[in-house]
N, C-alpha and C positions, 0 to 999 in steps of 0.2 A: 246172145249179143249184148243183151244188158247187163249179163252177171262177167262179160271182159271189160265192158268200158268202168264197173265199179270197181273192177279188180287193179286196173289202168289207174282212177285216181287215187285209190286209197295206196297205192303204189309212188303216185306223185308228193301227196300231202306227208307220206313218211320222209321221200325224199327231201323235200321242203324243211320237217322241221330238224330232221339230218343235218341238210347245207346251213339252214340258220343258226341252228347249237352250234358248229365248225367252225363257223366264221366269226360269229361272236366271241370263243376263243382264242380265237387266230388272233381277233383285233385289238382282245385284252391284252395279251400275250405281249405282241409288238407295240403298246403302250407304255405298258410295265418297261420293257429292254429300253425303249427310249427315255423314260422318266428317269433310268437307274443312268444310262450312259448321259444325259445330261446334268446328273447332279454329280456326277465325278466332274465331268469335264468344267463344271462351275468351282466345285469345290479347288482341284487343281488351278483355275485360273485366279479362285478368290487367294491360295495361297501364294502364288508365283506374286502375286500383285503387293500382297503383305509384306514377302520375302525382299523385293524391290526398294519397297520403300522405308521398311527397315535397314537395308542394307546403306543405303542412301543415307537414312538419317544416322547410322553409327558411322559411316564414312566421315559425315562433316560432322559431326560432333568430334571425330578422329583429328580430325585438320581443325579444327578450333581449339584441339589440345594442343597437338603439337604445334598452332600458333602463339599461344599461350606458353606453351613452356619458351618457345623461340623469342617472344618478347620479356618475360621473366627473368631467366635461368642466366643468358646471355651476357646482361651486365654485372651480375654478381660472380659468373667466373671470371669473370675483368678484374675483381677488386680481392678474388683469393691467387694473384696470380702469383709464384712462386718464386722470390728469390733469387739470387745469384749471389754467391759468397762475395763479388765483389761490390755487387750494390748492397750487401750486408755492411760491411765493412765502410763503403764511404756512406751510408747514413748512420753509424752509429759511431765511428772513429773518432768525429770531432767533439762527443759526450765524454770522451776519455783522455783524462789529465794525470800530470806527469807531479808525486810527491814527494817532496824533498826535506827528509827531516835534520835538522841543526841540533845536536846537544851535546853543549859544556861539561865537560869530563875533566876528572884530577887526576893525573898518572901515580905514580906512586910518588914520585920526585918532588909531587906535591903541583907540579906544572901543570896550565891550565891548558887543555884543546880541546878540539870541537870534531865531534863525531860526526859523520852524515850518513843517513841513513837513506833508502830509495825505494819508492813502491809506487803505486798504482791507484786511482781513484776515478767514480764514475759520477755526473751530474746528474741528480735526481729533484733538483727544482730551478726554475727562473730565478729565483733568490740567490743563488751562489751555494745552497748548499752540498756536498760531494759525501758520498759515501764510501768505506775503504775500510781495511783492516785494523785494529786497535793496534797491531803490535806493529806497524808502518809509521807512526804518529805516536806514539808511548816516549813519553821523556822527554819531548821535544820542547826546548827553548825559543825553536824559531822555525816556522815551515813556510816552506815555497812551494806554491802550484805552476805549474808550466801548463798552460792551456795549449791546445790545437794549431792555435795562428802562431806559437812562439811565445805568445804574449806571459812575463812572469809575475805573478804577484802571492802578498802576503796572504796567508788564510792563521784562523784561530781554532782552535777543539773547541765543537758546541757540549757534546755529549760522548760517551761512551759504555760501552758496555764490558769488560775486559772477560765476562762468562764466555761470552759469544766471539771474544777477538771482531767487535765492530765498532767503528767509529765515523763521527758524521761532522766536518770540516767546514767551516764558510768564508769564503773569498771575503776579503777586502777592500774597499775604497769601490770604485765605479765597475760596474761588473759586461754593462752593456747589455745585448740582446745573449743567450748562453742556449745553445742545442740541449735539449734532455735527452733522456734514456729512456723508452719503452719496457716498463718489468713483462714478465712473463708470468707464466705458473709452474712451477717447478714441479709441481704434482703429477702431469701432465705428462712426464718424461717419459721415454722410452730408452731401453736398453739396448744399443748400436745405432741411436739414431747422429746425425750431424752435431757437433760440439764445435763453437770459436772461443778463442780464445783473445782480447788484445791487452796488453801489457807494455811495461818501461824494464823489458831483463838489462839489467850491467847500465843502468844509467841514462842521460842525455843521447848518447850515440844513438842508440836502438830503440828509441822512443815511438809507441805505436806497434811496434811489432804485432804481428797476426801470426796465430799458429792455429792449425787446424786436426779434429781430430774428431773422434764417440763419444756416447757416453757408456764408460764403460761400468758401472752400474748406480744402482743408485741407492740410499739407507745405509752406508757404509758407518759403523758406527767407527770413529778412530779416535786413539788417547794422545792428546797432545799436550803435555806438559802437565801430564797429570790431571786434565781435564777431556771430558768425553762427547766428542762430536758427531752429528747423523752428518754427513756431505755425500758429495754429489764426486761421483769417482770418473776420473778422464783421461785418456792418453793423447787430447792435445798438449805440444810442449809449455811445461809453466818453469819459468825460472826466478831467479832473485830479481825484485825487482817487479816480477807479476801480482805480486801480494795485493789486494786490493782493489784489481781489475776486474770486468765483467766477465761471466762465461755466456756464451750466446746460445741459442737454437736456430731452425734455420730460418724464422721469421723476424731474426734482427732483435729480438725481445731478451734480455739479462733473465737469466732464469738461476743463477748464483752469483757470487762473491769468490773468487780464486783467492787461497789461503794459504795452501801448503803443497809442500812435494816431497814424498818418500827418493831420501838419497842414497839411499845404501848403496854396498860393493852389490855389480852385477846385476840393479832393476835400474828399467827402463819405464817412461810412460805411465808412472803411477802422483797420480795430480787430482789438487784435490777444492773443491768449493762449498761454499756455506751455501744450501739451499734457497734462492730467494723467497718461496711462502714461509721462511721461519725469520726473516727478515725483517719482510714489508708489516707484522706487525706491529713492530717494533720502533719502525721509521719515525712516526708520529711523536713517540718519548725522542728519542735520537734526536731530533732536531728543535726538540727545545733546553736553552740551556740546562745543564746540569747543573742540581740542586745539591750541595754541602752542607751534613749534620754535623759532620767529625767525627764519628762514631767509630773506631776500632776494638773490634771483640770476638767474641768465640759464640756461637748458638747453643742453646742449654738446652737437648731433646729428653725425650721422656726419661730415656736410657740414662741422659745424664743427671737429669736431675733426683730421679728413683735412686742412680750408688752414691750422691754427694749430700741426700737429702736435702735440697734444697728446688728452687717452684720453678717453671721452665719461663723463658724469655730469652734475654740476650747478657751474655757476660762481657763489661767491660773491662779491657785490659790498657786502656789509654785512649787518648781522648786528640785531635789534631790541634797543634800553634793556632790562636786564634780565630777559633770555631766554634759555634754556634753552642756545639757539645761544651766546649770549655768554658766558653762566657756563660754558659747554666750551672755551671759547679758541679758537673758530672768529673770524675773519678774511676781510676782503674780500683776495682772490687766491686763497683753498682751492678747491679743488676734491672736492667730495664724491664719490668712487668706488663707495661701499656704503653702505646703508642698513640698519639692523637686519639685517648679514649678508648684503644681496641688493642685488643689482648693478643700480645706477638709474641713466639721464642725464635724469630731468626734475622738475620743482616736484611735477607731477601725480603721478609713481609716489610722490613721500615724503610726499605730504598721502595717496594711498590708503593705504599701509606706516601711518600715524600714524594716522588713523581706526578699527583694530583695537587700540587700547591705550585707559591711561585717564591720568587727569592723576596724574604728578607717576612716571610709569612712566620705567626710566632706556632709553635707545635707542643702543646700540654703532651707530657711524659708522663709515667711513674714508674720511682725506682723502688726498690731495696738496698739497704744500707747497712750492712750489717743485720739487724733485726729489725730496724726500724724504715717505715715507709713513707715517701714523701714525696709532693709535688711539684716539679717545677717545667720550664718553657724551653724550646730549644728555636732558636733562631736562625731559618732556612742563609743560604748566602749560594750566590752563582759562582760556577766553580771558573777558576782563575785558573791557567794552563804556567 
């Protein structure tokens, strides 16, 4: 009896520590799964929440750009708004005047008449000054500008450059309030892009005329009377009479000077403009009077002066009526050595030297003279048309 009831507990006390090892497992067990399934389901909610509120704040950071560009952007496409050849044309049509050159000519018969020539020019200051081609205004005795409103009056040649065929014009007497011209940049150009053209072709009648056209290329070097031009190439129409007029782009802005036009048998459309950035440097000399030395001569380069054996400078071969060169007792055979002090052999370095002075300024020379050397003054004088 006593050896079943011990058999009984040590039966029980096994079973005991059986169920308590079992369930102690059990309760790890189902700890662990819950700690592991609570930290996903934290971890997923911590991101969806992250997710949320990032999203949220690049949302409105999204809407404060695009309110930002909507308040920025907005009025400055207002102020690049594009054109219309006609509003081209009536802002810049009344900068463009009508020039009419007068010159006295002797026929053979000895008889005196009066040539008139007709070209084109454009307002480049409130002052009255106008720019235009040198050979529109060459010889002239007497020029008339025909403005916009009809209105006609006398103008004078300030300046010229006859390299370049440019010359720069200024109104007479009471000028009033005068539209300018917008330059452009000629650098800028594209090839097919919009080209205007406006001009005086055939005189009074057809004054203003607009022709329209491309560009049809640009760097074109061409030989014009024996002199070599970069222009700006166009198959807007230019005729006689265009010479001196603006070419436009299609911001209204003069980005050349119209010049010439190839006429031959059987072409069409070959028109041609002086680049305005070779221009606008230029502008500043151009509109102050021109400066008179007298000087007519030959340039003496290295070449020349190595086969003549003689020193480079400037050869003079005559000297103008009443000029500055004359009144110094300069001489066809001098050779001018120095100019205001500084060592020249061309026309070109003593017209630059002479554009930094003003009329009636005295200018130290030195010549050659045969073999002897000497120095004397030359007296600036504004050039008289």
């Amino acid at each position: 009896m006593k050896k079943d009831e011990s058999i009984k507990k040590e039966e029980r006390h096994l079973f005991s520590i059986s169920f308590s090892g079992d369930f102690f497992r059990k309760v790890i067990s189902v700890f662990i799964i819950l700690t592991i399934l609570n930290t996903i389901i934290l971890t997923a909610l911590s991101f969806y929440m992250y997710s949320f509120i990032s999203n949220h704040d690049d949302k409105q950071k999204l809407n404060e750009i695009v309110y930002e560009k909507e308040v920025i952007v907005e009025p400055a496409s207002l102020e690049k708004e594009i054109l219309t050849i006609p509003d081209i044309v009536e802002n810049v049509s009344p900068s463009v005047v009508g020039i009419f050159n007068r010159e006295n000519v002797t026929n053979l018969l000895s008889e005196e008449a009066v040539n008139e020539g007709i070209g084109t020019g454009v307002i480049i200051s409130k002052e009255g000054l106008i720019l235009t081609n040198y050979h529109v205004v060459e010889g002239a005795t007497e020029i008339e500008v025909v403005l916009s409103n009809g209105k006609g009056m006398t103008a004078n040649i300030v300046n010229f450059d006859s390299n370049m065929d440019l010359a720069v014009i200024k109104l007479n007497g009471e000028i009033g309030s005068l539209p300018v011209a917008k330059l452009g940049d000629s650098d800028k150009l594209r090839t097919g892009e919009i080209a205007i053209a406006i001009g005086n072709p055939l005189g009074k009648q057809l004054m203003r005329s607009v022709t329209i056209g491309v560009i049809s290329a640009t760097g074109r070097e061409i030989a014009i009377n024996g002199k070599k031009f970069n222009l700006i190439q166009t198959d807007a129409a230019i005729n006689r009479g265009n010479s001196g007029g603006p070419l436009l782009n299609s911001k209204g802005e003069v980005i050349g000077i119209t010049t010439v036009k190839i006429t031959n048998a059987g072409v069409e459309g070959l028109g041609f403009a002086i680049p305005i950035n070779e221009i606008t440097p230029k502008i500043e000399i151009l509109s102050k009077p021109r400066l008179i030395h007298g000087l007519i001569g030959q340039d003496i380069t290295e070449d020349i002066a190595t086969k003549h054996n003689i020193p480079t400078g400037f050869y003079i071969t005559g000297v103008e009526p009443f000029s500055g060169a004359e009144m110094a007792g300069l001489r066809k055979g001098d050779i001018i050595l120095e100019y205001n002090k500084i060592r020249i052999s061309s026309l070109k370095e003593i017209d630059t030297i002479t554009n930094n002075f003003n009329s009636g300024d005295m200018i130290p020379v030195k010549i050659l003279r045969n073999t002897e050397i000497f120095d004397t003054k030359i007296r600036l004088q504004a050039y008289q048309p």
